[in-house]
C-alpha positions as CSV (number, residue, x, y, z in Angstrom):
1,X,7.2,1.3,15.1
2,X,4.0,2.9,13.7
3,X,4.4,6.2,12.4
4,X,3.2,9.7,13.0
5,X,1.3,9.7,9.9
6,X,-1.5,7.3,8.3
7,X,-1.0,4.1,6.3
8,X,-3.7,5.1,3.2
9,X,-5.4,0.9,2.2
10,X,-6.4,0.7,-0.8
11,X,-9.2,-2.4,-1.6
12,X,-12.1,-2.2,-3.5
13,X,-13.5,-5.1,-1.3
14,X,-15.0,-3.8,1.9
15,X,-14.3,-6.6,3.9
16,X,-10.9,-6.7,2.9
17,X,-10.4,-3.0,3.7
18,X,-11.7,-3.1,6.8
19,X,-9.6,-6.2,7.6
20,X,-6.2,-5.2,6.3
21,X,-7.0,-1.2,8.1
22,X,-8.3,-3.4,11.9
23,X,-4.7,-5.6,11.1
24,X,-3.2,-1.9,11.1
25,X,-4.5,-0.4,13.9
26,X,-3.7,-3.7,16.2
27,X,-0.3,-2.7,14.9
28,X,-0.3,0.4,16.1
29,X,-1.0,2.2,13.3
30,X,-3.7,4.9,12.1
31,X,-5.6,4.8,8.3
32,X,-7.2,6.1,5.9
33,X,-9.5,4.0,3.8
34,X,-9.8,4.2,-0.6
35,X,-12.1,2.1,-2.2
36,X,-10.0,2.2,-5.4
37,X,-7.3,3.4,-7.5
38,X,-9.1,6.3,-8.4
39,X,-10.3,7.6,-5.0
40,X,-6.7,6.5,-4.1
41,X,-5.2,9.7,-6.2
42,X,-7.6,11.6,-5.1
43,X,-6.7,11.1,-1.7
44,X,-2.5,10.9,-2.3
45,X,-0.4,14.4,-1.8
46,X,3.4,13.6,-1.5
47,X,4.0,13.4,2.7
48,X,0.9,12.6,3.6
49,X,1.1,8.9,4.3
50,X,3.8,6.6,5.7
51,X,2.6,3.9,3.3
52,X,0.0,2.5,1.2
53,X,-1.4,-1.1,1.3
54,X,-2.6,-1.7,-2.4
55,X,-5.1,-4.1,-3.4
56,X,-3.9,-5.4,-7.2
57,X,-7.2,-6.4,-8.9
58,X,-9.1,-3.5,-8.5
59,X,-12.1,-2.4,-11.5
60,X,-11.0,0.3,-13.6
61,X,-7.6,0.8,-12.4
62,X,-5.2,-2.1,-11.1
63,X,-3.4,-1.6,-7.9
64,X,-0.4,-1.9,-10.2
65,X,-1.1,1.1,-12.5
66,X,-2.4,3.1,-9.2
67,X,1.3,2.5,-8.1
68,X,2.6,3.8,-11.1
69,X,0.5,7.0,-11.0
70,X,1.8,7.3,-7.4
71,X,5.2,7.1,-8.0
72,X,5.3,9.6,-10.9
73,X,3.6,11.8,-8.9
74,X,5.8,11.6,-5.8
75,X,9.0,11.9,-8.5
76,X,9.5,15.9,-7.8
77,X,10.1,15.5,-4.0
78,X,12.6,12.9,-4.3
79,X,10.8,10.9,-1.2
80,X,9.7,7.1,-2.0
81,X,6.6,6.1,-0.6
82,X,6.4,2.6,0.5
83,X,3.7,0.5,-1.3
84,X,2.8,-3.3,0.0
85,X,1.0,-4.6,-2.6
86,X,-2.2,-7.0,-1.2
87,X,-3.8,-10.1,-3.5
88,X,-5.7,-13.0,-3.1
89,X,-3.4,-14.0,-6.7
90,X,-0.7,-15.0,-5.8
91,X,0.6,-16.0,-8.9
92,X,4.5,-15.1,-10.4
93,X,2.7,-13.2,-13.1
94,X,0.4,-10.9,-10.6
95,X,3.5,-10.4,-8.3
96,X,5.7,-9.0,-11.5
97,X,2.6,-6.8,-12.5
98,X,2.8,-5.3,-8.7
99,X,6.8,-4.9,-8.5
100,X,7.0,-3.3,-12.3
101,X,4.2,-1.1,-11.2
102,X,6.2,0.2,-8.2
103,X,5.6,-1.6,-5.5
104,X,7.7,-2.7,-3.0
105,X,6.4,-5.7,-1.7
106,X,3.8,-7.8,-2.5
107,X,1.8,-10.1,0.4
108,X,-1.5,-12.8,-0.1
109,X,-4.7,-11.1,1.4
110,X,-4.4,-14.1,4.1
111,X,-1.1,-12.9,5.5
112,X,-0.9,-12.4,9.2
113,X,0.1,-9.4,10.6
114,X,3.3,-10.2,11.9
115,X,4.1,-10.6,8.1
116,X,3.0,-7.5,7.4
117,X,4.8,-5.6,10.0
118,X,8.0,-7.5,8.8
119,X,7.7,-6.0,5.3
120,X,6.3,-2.8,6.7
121,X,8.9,-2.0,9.5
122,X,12.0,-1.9,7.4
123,X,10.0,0.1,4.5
124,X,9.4,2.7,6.6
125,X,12.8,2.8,8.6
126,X,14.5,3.1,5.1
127,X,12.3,6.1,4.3
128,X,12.5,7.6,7.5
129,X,16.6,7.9,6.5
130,X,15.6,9.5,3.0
């Protein structure tokens, strides 16, 4: 069930960008690219995207904190913008840091995409009712 609007992935790996955004579009779905938190906010206006894909470890800003910036600025329109945390970490402690931060979801970098889709799908379902 893509949507009408972009998924924005956020990786400050190339290879892993490109990789999680060709996983998207075999899905069905359309993206933009960030190469990191920063260019991530740059790039992020309420409504724009259906969801984000979020790298954690990131330099300068963590995919966590990224999420946090997102949601406070996302807070005045009352809309929740599904965020899938991505890591190669899959440690307890690195999945806390990404669902404190925000997100809603948290998959290893080695998923497949059917995995994605099944956290995806319902995500953006539940927003579409919002």
């Amino acid at each position: 069930m893509p949507s009408t609007l972009p998924v924005l992935v956020v990786d400050d790996t190339e290879i892993c960008r490109m990789g999680t955004a060709l996983m998207l579009d075999q899905l069905g779905f359309r993206c933009e690219l960030a190469q990191n938190g920063f260019d991530a906010l740059d790039l992020f206006k309420p409504g724009k995207y259906a969801a984000v894909i979020m790298d954690y470890e990131m330099k300068g800003m963590t995919g966590a904190e990224c999420t946090s910036e997102i949601r406070r600025l996302e807070s005045a329109n009352g809309r929740r913008l599904p965020v899938i945390g991505m890591t190669s970490n899959d440690s307890r402690e690195v999945i806390a840091k990404c669902l404190s931060g925000g997100m809603d979801a948290v998959l290893t970098k080695d998923c497949r995409s059917k995995d994605l889709l099944d956290i995806l799908e319902p995500l953006l379902l539940q927003g579409s009712k919002t």
